[in-house]
C-alpha positions as CSV (number, residue, x, y, z in Angstrom):
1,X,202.4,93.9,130.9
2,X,202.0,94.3,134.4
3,X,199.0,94.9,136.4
4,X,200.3,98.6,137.6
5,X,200.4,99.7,134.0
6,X,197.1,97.7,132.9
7,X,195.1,99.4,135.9
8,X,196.5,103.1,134.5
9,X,195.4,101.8,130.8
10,X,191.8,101.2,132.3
11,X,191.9,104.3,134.3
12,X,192.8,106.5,130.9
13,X,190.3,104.5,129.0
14,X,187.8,105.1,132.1
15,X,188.3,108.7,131.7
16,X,188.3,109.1,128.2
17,X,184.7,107.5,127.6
18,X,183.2,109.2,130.3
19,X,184.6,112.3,128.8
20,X,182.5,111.0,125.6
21,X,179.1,111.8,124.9
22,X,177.8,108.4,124.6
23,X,174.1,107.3,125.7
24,X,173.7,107.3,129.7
25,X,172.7,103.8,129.4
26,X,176.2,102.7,127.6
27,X,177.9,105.1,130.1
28,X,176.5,102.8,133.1
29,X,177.4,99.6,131.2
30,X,180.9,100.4,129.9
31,X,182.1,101.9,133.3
32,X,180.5,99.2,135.4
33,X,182.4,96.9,133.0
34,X,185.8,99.0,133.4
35,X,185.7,99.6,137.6
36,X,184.9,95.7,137.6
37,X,188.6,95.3,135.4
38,X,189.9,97.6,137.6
39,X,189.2,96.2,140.4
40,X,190.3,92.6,140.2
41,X,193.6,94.4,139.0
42,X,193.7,96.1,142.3
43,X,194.1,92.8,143.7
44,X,196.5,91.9,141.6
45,X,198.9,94.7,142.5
46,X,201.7,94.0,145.4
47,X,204.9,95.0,146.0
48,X,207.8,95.4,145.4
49,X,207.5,97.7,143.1
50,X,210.3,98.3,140.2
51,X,211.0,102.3,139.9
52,X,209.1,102.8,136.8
53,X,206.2,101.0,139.0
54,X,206.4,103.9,140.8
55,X,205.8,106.6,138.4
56,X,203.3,104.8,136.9
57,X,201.6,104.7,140.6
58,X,202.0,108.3,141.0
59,X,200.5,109.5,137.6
60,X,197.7,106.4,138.1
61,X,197.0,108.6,141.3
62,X,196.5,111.7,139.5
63,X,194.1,110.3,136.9
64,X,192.5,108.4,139.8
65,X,191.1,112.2,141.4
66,X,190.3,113.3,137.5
67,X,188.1,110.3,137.4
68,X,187.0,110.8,140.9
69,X,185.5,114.0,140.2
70,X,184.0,112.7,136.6
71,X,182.1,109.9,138.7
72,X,181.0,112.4,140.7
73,X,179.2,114.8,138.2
74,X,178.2,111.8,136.4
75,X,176.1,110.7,140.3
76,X,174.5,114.0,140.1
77,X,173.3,114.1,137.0
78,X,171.5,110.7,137.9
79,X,170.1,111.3,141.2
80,X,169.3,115.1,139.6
81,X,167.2,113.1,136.5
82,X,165.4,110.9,139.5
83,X,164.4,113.5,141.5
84,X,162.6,115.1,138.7
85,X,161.0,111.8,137.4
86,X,160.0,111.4,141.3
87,X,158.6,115.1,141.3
88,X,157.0,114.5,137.9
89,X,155.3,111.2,139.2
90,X,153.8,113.0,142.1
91,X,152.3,115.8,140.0
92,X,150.7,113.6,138.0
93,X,149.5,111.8,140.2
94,X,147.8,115.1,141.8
95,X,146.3,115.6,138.3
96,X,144.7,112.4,137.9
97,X,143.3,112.0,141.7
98,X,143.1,115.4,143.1
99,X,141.0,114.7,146.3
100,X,143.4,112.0,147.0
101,X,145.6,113.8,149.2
102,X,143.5,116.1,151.2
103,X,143.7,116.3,155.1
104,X,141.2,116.4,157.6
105,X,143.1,117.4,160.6
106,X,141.3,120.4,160.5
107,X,138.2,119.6,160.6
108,X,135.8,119.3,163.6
109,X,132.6,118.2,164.0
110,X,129.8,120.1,166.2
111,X,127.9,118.6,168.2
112,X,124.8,121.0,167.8
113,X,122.6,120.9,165.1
């Protein structure tokens, strides 16, 4: 099989599990595991190219912006999860040491008495 065809095998499969509602935690795994495949197929792939090469290149391109654009909402959803643990953190933080974070830039001391 060549490595054009493999790489738009991984790319489907890519796109198919993330399209799956599987644990965040396996999502990171498997598709760390798959771009990693991927990848060392990249390097793999050299011309010439035979002409069904081709059209496997130019549909491989086409699933390549679908999975695009699934990495990308999968990214959001992460850093929109650790912004909230980080907001989460700091309120409870507040709660448990309240007089921890007060500012004394206003105050002023007078000299009288």
């Amino acid at each position: 099989m060549s490595a054009v065809r493999q790489f738009r095998d991984l790319t489907v499969q890519l796109i198919e599990f993330l399209e799956s509602s599987a644990s965040r935690d396996e999502k990171i795994q498997k598709t760390t595991e798959l771009l990693e495949k991927r990848q060392q197929l990249i390097a793999e792939i050299a011309p010439p190219f035979s002409n069904e090469e081709k059209e496997i290149g130019a549909a491989t391109i086409a699933l390549n912006k679908k999975l695009n654009d699934l990495l990308f909402k999968e990214k959001i959803l992460i850093q929109k999860d650790i912004k909230e643990l980080n907001r989460k953190k700091k309120s409870t933080n507040k709660y448990e040491n309240p007089y921890n974070s007060l500012f004394i830039d206003g105050i002023f001391y007078d000299k009288r008495k």
